[in-house]
DRENLUMVEX-268759 format. One line per 2 residues: their letters; for each residue x, y, z of C-alpha. Coordinates in nm, 4 decimals, padded with zeros to 6 digits, m for minus. Example, Ala and Ser with C-alpha at 12.3 -4.5 7.8 and 13.67 -1.06 7.14 Angstrom:
<zators>
as = 01.2300 m00.4500 00.7800  01.3670 m00.1060 00.7140
</zators>
This chain:
<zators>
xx = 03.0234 03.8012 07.2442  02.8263 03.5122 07.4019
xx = 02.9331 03.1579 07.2794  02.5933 03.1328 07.0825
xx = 02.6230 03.4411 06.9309  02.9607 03.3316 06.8084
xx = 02.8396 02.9791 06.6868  02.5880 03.1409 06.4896
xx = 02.8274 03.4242 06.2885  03.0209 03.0746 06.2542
xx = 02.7532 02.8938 06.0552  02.6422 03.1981 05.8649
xx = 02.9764 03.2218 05.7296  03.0461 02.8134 05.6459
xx = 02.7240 02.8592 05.4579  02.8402 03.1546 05.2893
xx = 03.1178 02.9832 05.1896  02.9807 02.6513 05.0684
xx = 02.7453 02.8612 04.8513  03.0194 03.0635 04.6935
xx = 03.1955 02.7249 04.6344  02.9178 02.5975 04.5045
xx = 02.8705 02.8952 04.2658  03.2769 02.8814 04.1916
xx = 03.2076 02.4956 04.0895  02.9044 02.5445 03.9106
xx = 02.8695 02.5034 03.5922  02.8285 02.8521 03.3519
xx = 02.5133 02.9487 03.2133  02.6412 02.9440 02.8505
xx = 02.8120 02.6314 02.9205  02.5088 02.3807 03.0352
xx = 02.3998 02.1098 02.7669  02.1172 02.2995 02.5194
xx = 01.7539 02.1055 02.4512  01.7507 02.0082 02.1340
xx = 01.4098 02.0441 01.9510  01.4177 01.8862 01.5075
xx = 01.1064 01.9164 01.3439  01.1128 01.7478 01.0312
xx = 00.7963 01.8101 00.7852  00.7355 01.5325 00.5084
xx = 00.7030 01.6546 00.1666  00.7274 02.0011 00.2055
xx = 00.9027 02.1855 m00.0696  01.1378 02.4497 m00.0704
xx = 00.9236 02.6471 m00.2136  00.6348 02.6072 00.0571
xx = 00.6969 02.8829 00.2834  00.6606 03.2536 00.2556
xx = 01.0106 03.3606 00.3511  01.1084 03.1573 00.0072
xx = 00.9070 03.4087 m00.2153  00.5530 03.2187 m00.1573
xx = 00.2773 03.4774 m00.2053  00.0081 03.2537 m00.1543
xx = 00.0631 03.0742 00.1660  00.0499 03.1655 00.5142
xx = 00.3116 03.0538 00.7004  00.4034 03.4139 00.9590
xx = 00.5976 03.1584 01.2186  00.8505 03.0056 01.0415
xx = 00.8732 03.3293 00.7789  00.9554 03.4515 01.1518
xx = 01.2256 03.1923 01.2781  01.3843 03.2064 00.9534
xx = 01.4087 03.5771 00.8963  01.5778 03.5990 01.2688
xx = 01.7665 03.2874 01.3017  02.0056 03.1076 01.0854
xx = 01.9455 02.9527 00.7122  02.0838 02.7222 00.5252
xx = 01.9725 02.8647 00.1791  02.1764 02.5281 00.0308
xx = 02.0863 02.2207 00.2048  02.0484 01.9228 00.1018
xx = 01.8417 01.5920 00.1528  01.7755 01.2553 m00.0427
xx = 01.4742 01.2598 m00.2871  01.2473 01.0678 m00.0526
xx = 01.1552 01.0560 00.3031  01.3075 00.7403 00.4816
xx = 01.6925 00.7903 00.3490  01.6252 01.1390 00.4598
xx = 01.5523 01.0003 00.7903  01.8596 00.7589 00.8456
xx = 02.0847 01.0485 00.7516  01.9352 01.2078 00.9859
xx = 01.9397 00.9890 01.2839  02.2886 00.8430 01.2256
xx = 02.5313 01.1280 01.0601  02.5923 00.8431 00.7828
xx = 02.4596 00.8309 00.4256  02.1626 00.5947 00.4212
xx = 02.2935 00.2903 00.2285  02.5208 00.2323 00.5151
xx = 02.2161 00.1812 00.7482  02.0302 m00.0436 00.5243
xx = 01.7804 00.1397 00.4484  01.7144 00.1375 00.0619
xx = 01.4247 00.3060 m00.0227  01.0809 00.3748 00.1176
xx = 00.8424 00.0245 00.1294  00.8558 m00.3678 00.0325
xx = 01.1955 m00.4119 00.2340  01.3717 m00.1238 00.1497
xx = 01.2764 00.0872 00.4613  01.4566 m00.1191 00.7434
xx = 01.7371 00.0236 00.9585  01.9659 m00.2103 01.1074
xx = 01.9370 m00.1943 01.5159  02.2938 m00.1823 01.5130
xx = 02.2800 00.1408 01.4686  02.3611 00.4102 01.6430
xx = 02.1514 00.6948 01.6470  02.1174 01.1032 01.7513
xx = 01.8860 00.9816 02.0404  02.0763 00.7037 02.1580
xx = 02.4201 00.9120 02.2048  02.2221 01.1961 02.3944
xx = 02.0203 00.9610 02.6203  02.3648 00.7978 02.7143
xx = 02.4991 01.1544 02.7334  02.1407 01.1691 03.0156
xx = 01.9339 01.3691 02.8024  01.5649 01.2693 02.8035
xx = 01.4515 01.1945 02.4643  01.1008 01.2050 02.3007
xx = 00.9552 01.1240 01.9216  00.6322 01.2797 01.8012
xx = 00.5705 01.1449 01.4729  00.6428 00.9928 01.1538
xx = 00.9515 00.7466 01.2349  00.9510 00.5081 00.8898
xx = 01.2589 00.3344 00.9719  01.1156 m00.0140 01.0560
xx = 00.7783 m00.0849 01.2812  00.9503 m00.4546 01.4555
xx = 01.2232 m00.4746 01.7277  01.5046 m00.3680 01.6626
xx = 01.4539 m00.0841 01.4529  01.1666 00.1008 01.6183
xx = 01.2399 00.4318 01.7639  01.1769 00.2490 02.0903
xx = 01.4855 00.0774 02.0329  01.6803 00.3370 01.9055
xx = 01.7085 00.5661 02.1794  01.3631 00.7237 02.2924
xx = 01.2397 00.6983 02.5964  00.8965 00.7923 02.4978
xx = 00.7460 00.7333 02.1389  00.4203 00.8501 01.9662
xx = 00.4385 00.7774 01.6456  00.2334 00.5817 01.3919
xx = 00.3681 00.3246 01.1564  00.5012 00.2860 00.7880
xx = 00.5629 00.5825 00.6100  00.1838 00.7481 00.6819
xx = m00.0906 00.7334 00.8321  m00.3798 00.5107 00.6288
xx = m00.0534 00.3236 00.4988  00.0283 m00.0618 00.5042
xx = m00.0240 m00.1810 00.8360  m00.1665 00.0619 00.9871
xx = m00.5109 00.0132 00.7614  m00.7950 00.1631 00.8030
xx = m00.6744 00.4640 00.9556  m00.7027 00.8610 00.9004
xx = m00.5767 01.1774 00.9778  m00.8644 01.2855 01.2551
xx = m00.8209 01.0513 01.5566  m00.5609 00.8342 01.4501
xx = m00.4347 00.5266 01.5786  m00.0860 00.5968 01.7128
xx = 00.1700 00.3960 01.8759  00.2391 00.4870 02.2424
xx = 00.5736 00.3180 02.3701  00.4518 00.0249 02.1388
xx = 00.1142 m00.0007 02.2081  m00.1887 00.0819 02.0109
xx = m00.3159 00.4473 02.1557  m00.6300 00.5892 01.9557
xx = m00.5532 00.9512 01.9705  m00.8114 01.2122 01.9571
xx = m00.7801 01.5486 01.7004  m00.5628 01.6134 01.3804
xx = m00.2859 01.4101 01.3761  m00.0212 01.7155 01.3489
xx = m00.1922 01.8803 01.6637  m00.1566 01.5586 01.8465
xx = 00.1789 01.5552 01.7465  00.3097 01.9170 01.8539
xx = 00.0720 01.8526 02.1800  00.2133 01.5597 02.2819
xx = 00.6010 01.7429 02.2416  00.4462 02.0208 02.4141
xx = 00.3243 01.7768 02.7289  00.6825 01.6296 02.7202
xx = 00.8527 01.9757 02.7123  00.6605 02.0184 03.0196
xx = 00.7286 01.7187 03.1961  01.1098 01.7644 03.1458
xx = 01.1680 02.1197 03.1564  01.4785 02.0609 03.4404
xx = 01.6466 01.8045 03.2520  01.8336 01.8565 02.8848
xx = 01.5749 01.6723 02.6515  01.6115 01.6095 02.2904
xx = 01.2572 01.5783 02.0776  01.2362 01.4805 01.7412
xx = 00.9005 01.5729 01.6291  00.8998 01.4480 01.2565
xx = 00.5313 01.5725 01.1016  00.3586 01.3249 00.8830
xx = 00.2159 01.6507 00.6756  00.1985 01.7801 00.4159
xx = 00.2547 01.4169 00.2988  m00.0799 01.2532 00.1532
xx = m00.3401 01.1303 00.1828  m00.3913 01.5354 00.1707
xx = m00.6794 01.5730 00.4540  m00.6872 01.9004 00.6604
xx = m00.9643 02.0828 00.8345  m01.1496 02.3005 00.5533
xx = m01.0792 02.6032 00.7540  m00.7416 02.5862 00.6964
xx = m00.7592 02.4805 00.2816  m01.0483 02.7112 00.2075
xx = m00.8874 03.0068 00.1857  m00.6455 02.8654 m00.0606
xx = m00.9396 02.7414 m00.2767  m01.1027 03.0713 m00.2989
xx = m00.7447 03.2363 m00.4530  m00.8389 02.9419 m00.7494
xx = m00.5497 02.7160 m00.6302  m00.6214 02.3545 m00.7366
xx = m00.7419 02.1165 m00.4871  m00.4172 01.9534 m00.3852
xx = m00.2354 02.3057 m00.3968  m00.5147 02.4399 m00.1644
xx = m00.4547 02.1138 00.1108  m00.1035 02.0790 00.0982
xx = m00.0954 02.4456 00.1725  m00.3342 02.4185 00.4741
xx = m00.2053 02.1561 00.6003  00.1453 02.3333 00.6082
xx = m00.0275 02.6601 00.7863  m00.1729 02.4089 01.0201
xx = 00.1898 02.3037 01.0776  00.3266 02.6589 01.0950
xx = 00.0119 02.7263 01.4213  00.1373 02.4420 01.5986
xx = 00.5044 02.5659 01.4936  00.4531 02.9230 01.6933
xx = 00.2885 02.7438 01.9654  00.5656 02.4746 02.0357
xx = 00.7647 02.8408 02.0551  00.5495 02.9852 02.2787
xx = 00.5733 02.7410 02.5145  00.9483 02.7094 02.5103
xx = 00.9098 03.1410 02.5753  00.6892 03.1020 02.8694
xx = 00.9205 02.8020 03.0386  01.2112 03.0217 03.0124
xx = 01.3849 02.7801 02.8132  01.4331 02.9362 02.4575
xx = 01.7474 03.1096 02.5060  01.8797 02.7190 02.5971
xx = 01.7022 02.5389 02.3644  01.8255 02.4957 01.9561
xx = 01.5407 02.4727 01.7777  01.5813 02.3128 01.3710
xx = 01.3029 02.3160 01.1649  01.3450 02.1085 00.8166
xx = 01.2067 01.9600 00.5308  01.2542 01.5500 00.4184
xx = 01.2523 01.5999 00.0530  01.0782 01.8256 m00.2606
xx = 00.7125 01.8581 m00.2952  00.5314 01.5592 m00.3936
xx = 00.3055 01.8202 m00.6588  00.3505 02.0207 m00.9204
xx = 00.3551 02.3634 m00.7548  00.5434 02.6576 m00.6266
xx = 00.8855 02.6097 m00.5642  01.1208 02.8816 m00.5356
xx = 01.2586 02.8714 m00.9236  01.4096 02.5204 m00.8446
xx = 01.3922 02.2643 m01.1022  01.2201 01.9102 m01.0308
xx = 01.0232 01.7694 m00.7095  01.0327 01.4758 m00.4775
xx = 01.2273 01.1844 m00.6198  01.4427 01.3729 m00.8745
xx = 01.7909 01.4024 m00.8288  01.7211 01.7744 m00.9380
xx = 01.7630 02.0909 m00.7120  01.3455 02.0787 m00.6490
xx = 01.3840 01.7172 m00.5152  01.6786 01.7853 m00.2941
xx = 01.7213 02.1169 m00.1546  01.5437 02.1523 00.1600
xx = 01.3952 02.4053 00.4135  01.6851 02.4731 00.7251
xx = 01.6317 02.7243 00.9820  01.8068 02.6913 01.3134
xx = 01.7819 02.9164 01.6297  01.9729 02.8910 01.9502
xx = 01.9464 03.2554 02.1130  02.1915 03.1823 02.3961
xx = 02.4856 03.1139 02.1084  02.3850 03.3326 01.8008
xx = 02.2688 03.6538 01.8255  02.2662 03.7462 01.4621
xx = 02.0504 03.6641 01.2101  02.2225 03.4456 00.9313
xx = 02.1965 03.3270 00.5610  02.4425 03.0630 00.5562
xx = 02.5342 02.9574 00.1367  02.7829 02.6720 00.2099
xx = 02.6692 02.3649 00.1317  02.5262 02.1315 00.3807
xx = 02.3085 01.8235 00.4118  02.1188 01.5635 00.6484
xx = 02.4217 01.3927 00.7253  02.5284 01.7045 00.9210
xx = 02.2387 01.7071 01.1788  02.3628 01.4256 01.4391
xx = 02.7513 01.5927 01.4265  02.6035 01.9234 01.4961
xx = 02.3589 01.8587 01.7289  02.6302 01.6441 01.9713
xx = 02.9025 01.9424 01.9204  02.6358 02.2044 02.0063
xx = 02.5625 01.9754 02.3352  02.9326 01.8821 02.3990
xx = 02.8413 01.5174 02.3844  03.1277 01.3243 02.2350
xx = 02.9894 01.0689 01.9900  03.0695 00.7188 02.0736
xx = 03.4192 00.6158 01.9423  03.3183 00.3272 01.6882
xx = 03.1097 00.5600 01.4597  03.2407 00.7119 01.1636
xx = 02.9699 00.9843 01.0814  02.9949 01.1038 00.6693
xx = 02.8508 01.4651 00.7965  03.0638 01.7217 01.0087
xx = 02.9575 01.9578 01.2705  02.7835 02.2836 01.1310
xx = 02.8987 02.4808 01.4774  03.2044 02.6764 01.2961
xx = 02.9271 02.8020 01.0255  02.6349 02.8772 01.2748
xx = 02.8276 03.0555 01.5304  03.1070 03.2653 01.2876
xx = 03.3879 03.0781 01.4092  03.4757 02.9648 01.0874
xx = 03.7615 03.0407 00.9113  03.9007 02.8581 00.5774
xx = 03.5794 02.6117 00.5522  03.7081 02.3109 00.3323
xx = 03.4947 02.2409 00.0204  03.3088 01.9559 00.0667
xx = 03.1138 01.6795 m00.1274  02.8178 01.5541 m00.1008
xx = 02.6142 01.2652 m00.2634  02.2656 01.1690 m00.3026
xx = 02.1363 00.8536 m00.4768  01.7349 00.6670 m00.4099
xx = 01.5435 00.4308 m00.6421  01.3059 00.1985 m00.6357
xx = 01.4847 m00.1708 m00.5794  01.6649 m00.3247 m00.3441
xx = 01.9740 m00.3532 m00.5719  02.1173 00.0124 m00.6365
xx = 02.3083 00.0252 m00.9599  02.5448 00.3500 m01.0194
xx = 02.4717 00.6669 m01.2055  02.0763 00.5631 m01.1240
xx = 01.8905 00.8550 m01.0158  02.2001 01.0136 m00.8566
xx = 02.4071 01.3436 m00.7908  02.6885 01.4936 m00.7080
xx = 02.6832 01.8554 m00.5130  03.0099 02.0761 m00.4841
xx = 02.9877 02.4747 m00.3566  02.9675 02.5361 m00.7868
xx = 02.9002 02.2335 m00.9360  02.6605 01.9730 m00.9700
xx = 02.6358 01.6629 m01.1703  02.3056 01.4804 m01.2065
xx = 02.3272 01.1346 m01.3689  02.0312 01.0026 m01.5110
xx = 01.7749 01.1993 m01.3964  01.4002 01.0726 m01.3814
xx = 01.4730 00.7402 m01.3465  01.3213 00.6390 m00.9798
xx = 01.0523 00.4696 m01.0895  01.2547 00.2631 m01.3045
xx = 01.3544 m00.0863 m01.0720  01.5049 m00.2731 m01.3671
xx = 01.6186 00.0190 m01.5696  01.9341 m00.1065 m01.8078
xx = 02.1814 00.2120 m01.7951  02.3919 00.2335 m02.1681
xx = 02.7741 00.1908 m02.0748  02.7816 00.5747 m02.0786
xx = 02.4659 00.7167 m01.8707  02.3352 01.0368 m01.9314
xx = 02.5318 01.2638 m01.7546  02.4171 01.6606 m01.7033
xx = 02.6428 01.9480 m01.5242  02.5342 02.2363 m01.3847
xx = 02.7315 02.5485 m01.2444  02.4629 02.5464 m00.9361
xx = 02.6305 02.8645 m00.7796  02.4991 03.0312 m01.1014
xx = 02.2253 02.9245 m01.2069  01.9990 02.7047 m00.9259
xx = 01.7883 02.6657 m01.1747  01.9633 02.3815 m01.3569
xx = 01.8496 02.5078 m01.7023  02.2274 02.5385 m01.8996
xx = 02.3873 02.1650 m01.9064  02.7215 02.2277 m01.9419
xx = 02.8674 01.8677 m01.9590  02.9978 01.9143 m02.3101
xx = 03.1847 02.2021 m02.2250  03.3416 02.1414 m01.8605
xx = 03.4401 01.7409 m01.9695  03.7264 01.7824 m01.7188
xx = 03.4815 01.8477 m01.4066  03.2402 01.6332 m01.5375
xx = 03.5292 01.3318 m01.5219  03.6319 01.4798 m01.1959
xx = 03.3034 01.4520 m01.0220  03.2312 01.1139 m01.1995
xx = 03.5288 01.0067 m01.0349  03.4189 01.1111 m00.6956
xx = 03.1171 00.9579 m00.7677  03.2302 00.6023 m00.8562
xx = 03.4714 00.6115 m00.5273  03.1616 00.6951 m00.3005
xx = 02.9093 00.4241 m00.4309  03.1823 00.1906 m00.3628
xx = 03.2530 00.3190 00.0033  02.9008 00.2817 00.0745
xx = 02.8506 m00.0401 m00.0939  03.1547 m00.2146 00.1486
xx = 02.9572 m00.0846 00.4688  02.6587 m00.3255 00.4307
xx = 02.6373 m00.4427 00.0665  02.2990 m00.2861 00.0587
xx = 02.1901 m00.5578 00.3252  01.8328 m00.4278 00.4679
xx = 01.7746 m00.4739 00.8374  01.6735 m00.7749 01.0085
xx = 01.3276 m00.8006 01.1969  01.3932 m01.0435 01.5079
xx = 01.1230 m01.3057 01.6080  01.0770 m01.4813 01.9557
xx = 01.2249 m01.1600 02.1694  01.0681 m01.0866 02.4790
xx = 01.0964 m00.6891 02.3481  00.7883 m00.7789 02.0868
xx = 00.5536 m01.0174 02.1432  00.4023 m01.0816 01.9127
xx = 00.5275 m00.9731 01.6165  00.3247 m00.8584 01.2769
xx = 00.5324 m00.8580 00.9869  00.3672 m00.6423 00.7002
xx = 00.3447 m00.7786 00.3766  00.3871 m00.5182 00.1621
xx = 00.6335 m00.2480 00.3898  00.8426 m00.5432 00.4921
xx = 00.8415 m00.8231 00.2799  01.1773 m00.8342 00.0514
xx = 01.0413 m00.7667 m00.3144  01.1524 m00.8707 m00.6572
xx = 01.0280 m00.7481 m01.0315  00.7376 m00.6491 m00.8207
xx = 00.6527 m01.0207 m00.5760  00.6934 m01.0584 m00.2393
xx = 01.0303 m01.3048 m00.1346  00.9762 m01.3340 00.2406
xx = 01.0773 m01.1531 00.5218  01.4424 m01.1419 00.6366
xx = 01.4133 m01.2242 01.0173  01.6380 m01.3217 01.2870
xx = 01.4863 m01.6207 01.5338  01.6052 m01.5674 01.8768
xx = 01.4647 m01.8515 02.0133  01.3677 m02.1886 01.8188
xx = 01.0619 m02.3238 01.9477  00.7285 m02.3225 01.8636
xx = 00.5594 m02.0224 01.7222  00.1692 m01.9675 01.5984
xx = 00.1685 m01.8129 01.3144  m00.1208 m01.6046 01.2101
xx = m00.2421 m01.5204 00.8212  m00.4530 m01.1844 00.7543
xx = m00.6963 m01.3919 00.5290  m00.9284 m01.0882 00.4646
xx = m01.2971 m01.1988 00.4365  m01.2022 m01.5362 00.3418
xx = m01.2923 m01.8395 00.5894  m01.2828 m02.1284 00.4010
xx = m01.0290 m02.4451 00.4844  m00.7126 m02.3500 00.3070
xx = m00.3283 m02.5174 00.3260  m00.1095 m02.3048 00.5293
xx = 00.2734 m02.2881 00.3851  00.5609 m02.1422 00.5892
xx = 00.8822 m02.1463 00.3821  01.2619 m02.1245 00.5828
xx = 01.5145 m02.0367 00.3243  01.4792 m02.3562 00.0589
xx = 01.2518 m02.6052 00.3566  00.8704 m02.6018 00.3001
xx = 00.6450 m02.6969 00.5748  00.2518 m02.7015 00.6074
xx = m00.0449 m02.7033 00.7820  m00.4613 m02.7632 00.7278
xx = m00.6685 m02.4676 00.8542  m01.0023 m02.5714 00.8878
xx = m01.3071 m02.3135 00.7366  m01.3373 m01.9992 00.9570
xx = m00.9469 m02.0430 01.1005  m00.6222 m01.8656 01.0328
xx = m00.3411 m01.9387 01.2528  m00.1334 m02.2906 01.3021
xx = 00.1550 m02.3547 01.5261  00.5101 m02.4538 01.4023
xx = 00.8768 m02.5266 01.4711  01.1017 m02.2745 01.4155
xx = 01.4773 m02.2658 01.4938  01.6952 m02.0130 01.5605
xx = 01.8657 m01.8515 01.3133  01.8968 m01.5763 01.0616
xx = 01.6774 m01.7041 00.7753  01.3921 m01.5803 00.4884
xx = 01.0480 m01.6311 00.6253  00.7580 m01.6951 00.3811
xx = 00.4155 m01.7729 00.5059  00.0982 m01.8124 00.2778
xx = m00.2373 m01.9838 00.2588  m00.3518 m02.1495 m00.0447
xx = m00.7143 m02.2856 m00.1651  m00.7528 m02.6872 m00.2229
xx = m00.5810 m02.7196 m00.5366  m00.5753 m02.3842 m00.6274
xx = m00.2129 m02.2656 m00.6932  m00.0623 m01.9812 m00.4552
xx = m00.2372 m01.6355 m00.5505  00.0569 m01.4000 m00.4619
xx = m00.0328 m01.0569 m00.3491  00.1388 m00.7910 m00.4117
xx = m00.0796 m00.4653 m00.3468  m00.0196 m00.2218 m00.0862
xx = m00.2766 m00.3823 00.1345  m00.2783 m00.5954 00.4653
xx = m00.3854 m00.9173 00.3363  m00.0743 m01.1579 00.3382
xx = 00.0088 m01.0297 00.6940  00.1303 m01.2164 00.9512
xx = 00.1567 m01.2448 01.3328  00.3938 m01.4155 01.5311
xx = 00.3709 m01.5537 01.8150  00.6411 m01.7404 02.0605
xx = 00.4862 m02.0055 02.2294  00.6257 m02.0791 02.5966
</zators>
């Protein structure tokens, strides 16, 4: 054998070797970290899919996903959208994250969060939003800050909402990365095409989207090919919309699968597909009593189907109760990411259910509480959900901010295992459950109380992160029998600032005010102008900032509008 000969059998077998090390080391196919893919629709009922018993719509996708994947036929999710969507992000119940309820303050989360996308980008996934966010537009809280490396989303809690006026469903303005982006098509397709585009883009790397829907929510505006249909069978008009706007969901739905199919990446993605909260209508809904903002079944129980073909195989109908507060625990044991030590999630991991493994599952809990307010009072609006029983405690009563509860508030029990339908109170003849789950009750509104004392989260002014800064009126101002307070903000830097009024279509000279805590400062605008500048210190403080006519006295606006607005600007 000739010395070259022999040098070359020599590397042939070294880089044998270092390949078969290689494969020894690597790590196993069932083993590497999953995508993770939510889609969260907004104000889609349980009852607004086919696979529920739905004659009328067409929804063949997710009747699909759900018939061969895994349901949760009981989960559960707060009345409304934005405490659906803390729960969500953090694992906690809402009134730990400040969020209260859905507009004039009550929609902030604190930045001291932590949420699902911040643990999995730390953990090196790539994350992406596609949507509705609704948990405060201004640094800290935007999804930006929270964890996503790329953001599409618009602002509020819809489209053609406070700030984000005028706006509309067709070639919306969006929010790119925090900047203004005018889209082009229905907002849901720019949605799902934008995930799709990102799916593409990271298709080698683990990447987590959230892709949170602003539809079926209203204003109810679809294409009339896809609501037509449902007119002709002589469903009303909103019926007919909310019903093509959810088939318009359920195209983009099979073609966010499709793609994941022809990247090769289904078997290794887990795909969850829920709803935020009941229908916002009166309309089909699966035999469940009530709709969004009841404490009832209607208001609560949501849509939750889950596939991850690489870990379950088997179609399943899962009964155990389980809730938002679930998602961020399930998705990090799914991906083996540990969750950072400090947090102290209220959900659990959902693994031992989805994949069989479970054996002895502990009864659990849960709670679910939202009314209008910034103050929540017990027994408002409120419920408590156990594998059989359920107590509701004062039901209806959302709309009711200053609503005086009678020492003993009505109280109902159902036997929800029995009878979903919540028709049969039995409070009079179970008193010892009924005390039981009061009990519960009363232990967890304290718990959640201690966390934050109902404290929304602070906006922060002068950071180089936003600049400037346009604090909304009506979504962010704190609110009190119905008036704007101020905003709660955070000053990082004192200095001057030029402060900027939305004055509408009026020009003429006015007195600008700007209020910090109990000190009162002002400036003359002359006709035509709307800004001033001022000296602001740092500091955690209530900002109020109006405009008033010569001796006129201060008009205070309370409307969901974007007069009253202001921008902030740091000056260098």
């Amino acid at each position: 054998m000739t010395r070259l000969a022999a040098y070359t059998i020599f590397l042939t077998l070294l880089s044998l070797g270092i390949a078969l090390f290689g494969l020894a080391c690597a790590e196993p196919a069932d083993e590497r970290r999953p995508n993770v893919i939510i889609i969260l629709t907004d104000d889609q009922g349980f009852g607004d899919a086919g696979v529920h018993g739905n004659d009328k719509i067409r929804t063949p996708n997710l009747d699909r996903f759900a018939r061969e994947g895994v349901e949760f036929t009981r989960f559960y999710v707060s009345p409304v959208c934005a405490p659906t969507r803390a729960s969500l992000m953090t694992g906690r119940y809402y009134y730990r994250s400040g969020v209260i309820h859905t507009s004039r303050g009550g929609a902030k989360m604190h930045g001291e969060e932590v949420t699902l996308a911040e643990t999995l980008r730390d953990a090196g996934y790539r994350t992406g939003i596609f949507g509705k966010w609704h948990l405060g537009d201004n640094y800290p809280m935007r999804p930006m800050d929270q964890g996503f490396g790329e953001s599409l989303v618009h602002k509020s809690g819809g489209i053609d909402q406070t700030p984000d006026k005028p706006n509309g469903y067709f070639d919306p303005l969006l929010w790119r990365n925090g900047q203004a982006f005018h889209s082009k098509g229905y907002c849901t397709d720019v949605f799902f095409n934008a995930a799709l585009g990102f799916i593409e883009d990271n298709q080698d790397e683990p990447f987590f989207i959230y892709l949170p829907t602003n539809a079926p929510h209203g204003p109810l505006i679809v294409d009339e090919k896809y609501s037509s249909r449902y007119a002709e069978m002589g469903l009303d008009d909103p019926t007919a919309k909310v019903y093509g706007m959810v088939e318009n969901i359920d195209e983009n739905f099979g073609l966010l699968i499709a793609k994941l199919d022809e990247l090769n990446l289904r078997d290794d993605t887990i795909v969850m597909f829920i709803s935020d909260n009941g229908p916002a209508g009166e309309r089909y809904n699966a035999g469940l009593r009530g709709r969004k903002a009841q404490a009832y079944e209607g208001g609560i129980r949501a849509l939750s189907f889950l596939q991850w073909p690489r870990r379950v195989k088997t179609p399943t109908k899962i009964d155990r109760i389980a809730a938002h507060i679930d998602v961020a625990p399930t998705v990090l044991d799914a991906a083996g990411v540990t969750p950072p030590e400090n947090i102290a999630f209220d959900g659990v991991s959902l693994m031992p259910l989805i994949d069989g493994s479970a054996q002895n599952w502990p009864e659990r809990t849960l709670f679910f509480q939202c009314h209008r307010g910034l103050s929540p009072q017990p027994y408002q609006n409120a419920a408590v959900v156990t594998d059989r029983y359920k107590l509701v405690m004062s039901a209806n009563s959302f709309n009711d901010e200053n609503l005086q509860l009678p020492p003993e508030p009505p109280l109902e029990l159902y036997d929800i295992e029995a009878e979903p339908g919540e028709q049969q109170d039995l409070s009079s003849q179970h008193a010892d459950v009924l005390a039981d789950l009061r009990g519960r009750y009363d232990a967890w509104f304290e718990d959640v109380r201690g966390t934050r004392e109902f404290t929304p989260g602070v906006i922060h002014l002068g950071s180089d992160e936003e600049q400037p800064a346009v604090l909304c009126r009506y979504q962010d101002q704190t609110y009190e029998d119905g008036e704007p307070t101020g905003w709660a903000v955070e000053i990082e830097r004192g200095g001057e600032y030029e402060l900027t009024v939305n004055r509408g279509g009026e020009s003429g000279p006015v007195t600008m005010y700007v209020r910090v805590d109990d000190g009162v400062t002002s400036a003359e605008l002359a006709a035509g102008t709307a800004s001033a500048v001022f000296e602001l210190a740092a500091g955690k403080v209530v900002l109020d900032v109006w405009v008033q006519e010569p001796g006129q006295p201060r008009v205070v606006i309370s409307n969901n509008g974007t007069l009253g607005d202001v921008t902030v600007r740091r000056l260098e």
